[in-house]
C-alpha positions in Angstrom: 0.0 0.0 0.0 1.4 3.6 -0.9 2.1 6.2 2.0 -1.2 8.1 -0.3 -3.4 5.3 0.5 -2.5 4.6 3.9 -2.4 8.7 4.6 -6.1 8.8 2.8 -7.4 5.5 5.1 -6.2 6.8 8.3 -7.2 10.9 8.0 -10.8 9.5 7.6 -10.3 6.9 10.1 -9.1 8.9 12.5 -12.0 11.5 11.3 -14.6 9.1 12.2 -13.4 7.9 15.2 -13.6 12.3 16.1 -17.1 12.1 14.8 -16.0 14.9 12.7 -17.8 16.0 9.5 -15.5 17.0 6.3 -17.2 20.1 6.9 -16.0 20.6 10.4 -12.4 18.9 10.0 -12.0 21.2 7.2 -13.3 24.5 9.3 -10.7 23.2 11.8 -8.0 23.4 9.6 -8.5 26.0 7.6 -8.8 24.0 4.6 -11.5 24.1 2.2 -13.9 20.4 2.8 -13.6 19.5 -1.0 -10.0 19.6 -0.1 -10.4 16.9 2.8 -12.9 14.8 0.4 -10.1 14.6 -2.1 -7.2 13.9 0.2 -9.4 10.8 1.7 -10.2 9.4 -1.6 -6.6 9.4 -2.7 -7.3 11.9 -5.5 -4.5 14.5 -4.0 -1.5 14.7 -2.7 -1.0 16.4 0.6 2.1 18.6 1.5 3.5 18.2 5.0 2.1 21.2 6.1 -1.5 20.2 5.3 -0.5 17.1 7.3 0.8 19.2 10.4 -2.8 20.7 10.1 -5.0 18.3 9.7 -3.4 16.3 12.9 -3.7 19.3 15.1 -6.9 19.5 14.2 -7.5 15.3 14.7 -5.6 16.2 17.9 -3.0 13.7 17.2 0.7 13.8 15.9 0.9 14.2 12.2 3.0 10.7 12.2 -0.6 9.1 13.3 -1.1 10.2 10.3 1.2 8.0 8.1 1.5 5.2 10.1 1.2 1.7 8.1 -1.1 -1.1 10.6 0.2 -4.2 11.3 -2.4 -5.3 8.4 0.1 -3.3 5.5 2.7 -5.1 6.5 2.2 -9.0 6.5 3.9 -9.9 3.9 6.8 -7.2 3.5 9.5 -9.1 6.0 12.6 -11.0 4.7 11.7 -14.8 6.2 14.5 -15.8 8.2 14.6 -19.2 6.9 15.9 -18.3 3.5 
């Protein structure tokens, strides 16, 4: 999974779990909501100071923001065996 996708899954994860509205994230921020819409559907690219805003606003650390789960990463360590 690209850093895009995984960014895109966890800003509206972590947007739900808020029980934030685009509409309110985005007020938040000080970004416009058809911004937010197109981060979380992968359709834009975000720079790392939308990332610093959008986690202050989320209340969390921007690197909550770009962290891969446990589930992106079966499959991407060497096995030991070979």
């Amino acid at each position: 999974m690209e850093i895009r996708e995984i960014f895109a899954r966890n800003l509206r994860t972590l947007r739900q779990a808020k029980g934030l509205s685009q509409e309110e994230l985005a007020h938040r921020a000080g970004i416009d909501r058809t911004y937010i819409s197109a981060l979380e559907r992968n359709v834009y690219n975000a720079s790392i100071d939308v990332v610093d805003r959008l986690a202050e606003a989320l209340g969390v650390e921007a690197a909550e923001l770009l962290k891969r789960s446990v589930r992106d990463l079966r499959g991407t360590r060497p096995k030991l065996d070979e």
